[in-house]
N, CA, C and O atoms as a GROMACS GRO file, in nm:
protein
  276
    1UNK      N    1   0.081  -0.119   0.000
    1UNK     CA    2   0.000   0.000   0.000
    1UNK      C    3   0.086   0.126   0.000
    1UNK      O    4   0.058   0.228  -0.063
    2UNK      N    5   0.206   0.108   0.085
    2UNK     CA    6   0.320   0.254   0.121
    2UNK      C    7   0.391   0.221  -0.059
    2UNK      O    8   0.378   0.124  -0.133
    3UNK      N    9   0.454   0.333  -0.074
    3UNK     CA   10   0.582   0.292  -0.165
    3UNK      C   11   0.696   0.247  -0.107
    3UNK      O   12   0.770   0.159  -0.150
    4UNK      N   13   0.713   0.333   0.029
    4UNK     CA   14   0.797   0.280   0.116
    4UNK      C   15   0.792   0.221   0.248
    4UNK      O   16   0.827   0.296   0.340
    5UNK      N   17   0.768   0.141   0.269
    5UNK     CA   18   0.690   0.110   0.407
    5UNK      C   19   0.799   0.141   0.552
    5UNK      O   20   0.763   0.152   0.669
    6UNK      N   21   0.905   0.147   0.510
    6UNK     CA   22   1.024   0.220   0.632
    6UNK      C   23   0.991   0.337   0.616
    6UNK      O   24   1.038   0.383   0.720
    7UNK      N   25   0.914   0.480   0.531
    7UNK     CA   26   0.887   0.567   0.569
    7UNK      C   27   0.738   0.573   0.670
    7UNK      O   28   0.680   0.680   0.692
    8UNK      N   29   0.705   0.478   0.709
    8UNK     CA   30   0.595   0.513   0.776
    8UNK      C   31   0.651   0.574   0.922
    8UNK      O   32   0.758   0.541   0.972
    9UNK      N   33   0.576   0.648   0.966
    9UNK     CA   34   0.650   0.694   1.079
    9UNK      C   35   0.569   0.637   1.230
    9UNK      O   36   0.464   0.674   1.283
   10UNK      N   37   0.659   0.543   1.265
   10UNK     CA   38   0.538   0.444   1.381
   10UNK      C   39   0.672   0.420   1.516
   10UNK      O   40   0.652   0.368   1.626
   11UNK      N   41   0.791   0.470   1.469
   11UNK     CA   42   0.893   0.499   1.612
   11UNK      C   43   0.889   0.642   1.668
   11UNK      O   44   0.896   0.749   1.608
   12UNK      N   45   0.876   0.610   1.815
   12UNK     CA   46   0.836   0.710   1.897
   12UNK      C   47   0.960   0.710   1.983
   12UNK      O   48   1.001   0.597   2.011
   13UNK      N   49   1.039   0.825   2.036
   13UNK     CA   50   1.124   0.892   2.093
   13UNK      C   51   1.028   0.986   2.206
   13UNK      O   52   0.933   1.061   2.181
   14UNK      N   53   1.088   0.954   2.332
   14UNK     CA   54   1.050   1.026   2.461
   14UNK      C   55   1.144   1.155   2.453
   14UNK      O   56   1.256   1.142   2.403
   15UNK      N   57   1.101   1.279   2.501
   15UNK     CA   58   1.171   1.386   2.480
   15UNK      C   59   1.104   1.425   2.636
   15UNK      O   60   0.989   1.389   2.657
   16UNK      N   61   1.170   1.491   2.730
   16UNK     CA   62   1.097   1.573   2.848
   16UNK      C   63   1.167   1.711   2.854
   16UNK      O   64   1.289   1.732   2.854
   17UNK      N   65   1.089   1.779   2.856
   17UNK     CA   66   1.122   1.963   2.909
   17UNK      C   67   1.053   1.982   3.029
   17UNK      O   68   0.952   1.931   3.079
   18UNK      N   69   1.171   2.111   3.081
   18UNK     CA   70   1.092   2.192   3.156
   18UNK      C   71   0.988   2.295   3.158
   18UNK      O   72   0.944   2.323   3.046
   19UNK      N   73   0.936   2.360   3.258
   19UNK     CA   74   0.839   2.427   3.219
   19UNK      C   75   0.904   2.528   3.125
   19UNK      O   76   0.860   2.525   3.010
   20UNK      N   77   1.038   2.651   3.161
   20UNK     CA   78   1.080   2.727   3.111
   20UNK      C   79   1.085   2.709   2.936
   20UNK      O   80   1.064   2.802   2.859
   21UNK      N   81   1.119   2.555   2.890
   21UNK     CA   82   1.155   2.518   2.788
   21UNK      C   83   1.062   2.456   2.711
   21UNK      O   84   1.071   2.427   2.592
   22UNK      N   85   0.962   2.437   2.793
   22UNK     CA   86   0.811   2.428   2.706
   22UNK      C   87   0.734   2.566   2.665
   22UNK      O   88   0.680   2.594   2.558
   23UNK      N   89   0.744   2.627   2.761
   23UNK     CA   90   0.729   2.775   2.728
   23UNK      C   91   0.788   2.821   2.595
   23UNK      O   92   0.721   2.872   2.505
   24UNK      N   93   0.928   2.798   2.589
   24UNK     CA   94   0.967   2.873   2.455
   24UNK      C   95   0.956   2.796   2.312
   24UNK      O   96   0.963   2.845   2.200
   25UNK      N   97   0.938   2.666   2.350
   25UNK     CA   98   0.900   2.611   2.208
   25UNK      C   99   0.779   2.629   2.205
   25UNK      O  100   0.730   2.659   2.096
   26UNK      N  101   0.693   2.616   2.322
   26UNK     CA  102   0.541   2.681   2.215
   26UNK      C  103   0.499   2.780   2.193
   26UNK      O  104   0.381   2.787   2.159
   27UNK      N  105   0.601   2.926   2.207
   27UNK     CA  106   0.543   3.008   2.226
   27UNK      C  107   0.637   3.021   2.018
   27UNK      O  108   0.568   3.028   1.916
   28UNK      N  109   0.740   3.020   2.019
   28UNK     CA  110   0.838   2.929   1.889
   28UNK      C  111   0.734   2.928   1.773
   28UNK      O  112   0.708   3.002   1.678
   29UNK      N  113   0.663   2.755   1.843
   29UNK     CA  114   0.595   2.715   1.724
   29UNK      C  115   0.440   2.773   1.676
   29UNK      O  116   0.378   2.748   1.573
   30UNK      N  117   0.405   2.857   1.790
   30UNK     CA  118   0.302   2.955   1.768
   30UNK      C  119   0.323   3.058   1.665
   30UNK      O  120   0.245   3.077   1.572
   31UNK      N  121   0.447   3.134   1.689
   31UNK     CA  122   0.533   3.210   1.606
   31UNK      C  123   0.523   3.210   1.483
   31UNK      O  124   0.499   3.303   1.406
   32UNK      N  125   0.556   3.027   1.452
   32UNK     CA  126   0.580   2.965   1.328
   32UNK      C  127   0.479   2.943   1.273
   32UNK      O  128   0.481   2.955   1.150
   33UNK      N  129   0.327   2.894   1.347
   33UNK     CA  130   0.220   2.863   1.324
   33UNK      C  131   0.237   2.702   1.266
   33UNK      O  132   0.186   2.656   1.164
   34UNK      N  133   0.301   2.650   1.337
   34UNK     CA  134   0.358   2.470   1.404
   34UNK      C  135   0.309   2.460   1.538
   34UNK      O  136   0.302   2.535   1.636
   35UNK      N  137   0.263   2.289   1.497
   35UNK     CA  138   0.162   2.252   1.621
   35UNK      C  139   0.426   2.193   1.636
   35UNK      O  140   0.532   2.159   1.584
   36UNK      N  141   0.339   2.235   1.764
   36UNK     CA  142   0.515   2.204   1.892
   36UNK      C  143   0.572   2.114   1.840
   36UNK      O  144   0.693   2.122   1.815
   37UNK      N  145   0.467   1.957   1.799
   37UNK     CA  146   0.580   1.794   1.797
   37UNK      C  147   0.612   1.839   1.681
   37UNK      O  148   0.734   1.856   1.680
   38UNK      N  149   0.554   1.873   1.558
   38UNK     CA  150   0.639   1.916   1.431
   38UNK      C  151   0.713   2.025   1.471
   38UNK      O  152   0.765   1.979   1.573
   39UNK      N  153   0.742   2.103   1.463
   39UNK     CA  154   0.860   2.220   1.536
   39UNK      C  155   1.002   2.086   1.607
   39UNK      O  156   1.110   2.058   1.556
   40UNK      N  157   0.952   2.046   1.707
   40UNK     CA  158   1.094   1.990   1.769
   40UNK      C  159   1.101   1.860   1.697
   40UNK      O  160   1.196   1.811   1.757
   41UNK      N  161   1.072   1.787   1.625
   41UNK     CA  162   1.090   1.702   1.538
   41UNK      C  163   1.157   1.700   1.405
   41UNK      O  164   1.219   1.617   1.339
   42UNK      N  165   1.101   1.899   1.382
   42UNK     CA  166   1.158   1.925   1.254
   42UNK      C  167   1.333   2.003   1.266
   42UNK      O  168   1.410   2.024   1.172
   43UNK      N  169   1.356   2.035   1.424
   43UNK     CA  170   1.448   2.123   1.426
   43UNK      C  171   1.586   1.956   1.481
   43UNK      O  172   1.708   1.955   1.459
   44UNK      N  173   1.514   1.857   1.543
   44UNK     CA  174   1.604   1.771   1.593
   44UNK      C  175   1.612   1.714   1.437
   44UNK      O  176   1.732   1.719   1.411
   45UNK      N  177   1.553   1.671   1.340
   45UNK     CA  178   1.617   1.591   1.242
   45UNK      C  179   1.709   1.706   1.172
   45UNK      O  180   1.810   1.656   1.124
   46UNK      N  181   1.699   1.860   1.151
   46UNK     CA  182   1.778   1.925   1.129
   46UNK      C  183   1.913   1.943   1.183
   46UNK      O  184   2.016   1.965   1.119
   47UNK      N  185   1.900   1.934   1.289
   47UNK     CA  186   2.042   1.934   1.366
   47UNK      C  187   2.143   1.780   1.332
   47UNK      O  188   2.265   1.768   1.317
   48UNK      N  189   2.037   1.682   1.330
   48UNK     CA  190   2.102   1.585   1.329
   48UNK      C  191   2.174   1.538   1.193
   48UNK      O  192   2.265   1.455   1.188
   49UNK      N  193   2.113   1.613   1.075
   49UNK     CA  194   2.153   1.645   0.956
   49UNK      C  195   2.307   1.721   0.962
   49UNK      O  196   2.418   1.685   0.922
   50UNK      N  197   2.256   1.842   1.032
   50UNK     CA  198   2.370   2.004   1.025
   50UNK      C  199   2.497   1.852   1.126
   50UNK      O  200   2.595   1.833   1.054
   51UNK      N  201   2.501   1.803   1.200
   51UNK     CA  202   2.627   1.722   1.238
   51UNK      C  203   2.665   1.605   1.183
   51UNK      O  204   2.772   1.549   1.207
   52UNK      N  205   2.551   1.553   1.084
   52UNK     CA  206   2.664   1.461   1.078
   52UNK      C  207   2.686   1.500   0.883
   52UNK      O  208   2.730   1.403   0.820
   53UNK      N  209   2.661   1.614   0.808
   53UNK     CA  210   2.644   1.612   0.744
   53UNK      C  211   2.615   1.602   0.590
   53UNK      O  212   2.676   1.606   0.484
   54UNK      N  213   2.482   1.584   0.641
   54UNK     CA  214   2.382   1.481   0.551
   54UNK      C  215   2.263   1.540   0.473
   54UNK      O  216   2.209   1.622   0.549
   55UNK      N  217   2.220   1.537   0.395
   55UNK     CA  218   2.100   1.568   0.343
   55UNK      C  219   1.966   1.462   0.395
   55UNK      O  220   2.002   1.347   0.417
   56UNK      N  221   1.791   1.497   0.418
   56UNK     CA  222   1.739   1.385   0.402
   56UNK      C  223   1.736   1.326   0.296
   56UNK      O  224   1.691   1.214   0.320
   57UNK      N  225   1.761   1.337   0.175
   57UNK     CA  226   1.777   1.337   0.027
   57UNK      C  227   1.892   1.165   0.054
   57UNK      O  228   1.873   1.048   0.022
   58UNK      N  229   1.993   1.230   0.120
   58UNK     CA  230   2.135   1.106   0.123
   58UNK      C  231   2.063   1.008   0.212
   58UNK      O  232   2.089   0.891   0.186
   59UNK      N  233   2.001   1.023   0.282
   59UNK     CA  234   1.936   0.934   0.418
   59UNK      C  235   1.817   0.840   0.355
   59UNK      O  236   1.786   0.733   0.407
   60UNK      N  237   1.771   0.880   0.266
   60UNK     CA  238   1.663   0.789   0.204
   60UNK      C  239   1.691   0.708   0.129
   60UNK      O  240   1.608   0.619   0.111
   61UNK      N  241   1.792   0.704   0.068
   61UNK     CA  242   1.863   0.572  -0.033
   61UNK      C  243   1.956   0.479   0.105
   61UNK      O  244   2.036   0.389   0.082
   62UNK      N  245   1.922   0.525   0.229
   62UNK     CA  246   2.016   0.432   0.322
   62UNK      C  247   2.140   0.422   0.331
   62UNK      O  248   2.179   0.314   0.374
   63UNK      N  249   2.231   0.513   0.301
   63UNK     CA  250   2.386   0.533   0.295
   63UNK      C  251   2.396   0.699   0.351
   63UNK      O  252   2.323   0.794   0.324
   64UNK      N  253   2.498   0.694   0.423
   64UNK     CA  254   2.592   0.763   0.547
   64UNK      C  255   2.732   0.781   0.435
   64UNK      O  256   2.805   0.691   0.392
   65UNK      N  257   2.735   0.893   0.415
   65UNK     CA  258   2.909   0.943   0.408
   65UNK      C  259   3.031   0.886   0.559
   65UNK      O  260   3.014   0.888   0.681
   66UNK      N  261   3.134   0.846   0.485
   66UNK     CA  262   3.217   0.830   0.557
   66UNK      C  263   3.259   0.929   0.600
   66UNK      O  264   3.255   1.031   0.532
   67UNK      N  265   3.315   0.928   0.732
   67UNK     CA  266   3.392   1.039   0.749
   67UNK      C  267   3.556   1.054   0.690
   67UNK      O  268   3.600   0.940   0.686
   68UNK      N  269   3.631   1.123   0.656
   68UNK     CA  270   3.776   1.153   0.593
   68UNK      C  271   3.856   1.079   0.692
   68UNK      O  272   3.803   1.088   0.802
   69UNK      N  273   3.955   1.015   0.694
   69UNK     CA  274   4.053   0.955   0.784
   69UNK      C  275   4.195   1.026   0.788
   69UNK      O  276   4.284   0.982   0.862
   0.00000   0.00000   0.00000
């Protein structure tokens, strides 16, 4: 039924904030006019891109750049 059935998105990651830090992402994704879990979902796969970097583009064919030795 999927084209890709590993893109379904059915893994869940626990994340906890404080109040201070719930405060500023929803006040953030209000900003943005983003419901919060898209906002910190969209800024953690970004980051995780910006370090090891990657495109989601490189990540969907399933291959990781080596790093230089």
């Amino acid at each position: 039924m999927y084209p890709d059935p590993k893109r379904i998105r059915n893994k869940r990651l626990t994340v906890r904030f404080d109040g201070y830090e719930e405060k500023l992402l929803k006040a953030m994704a209000e900003y943005l006019g983003e419901q919060p879990t898209t906002l910190i979902r969209d800024l953690a796969l970004r980051q995780a891109e910006e370090l090891l970097g990657v495109s989601r583009e490189s990540l969907q064919d399933g291959s990781l750049p080596r790093a230089a030795a």
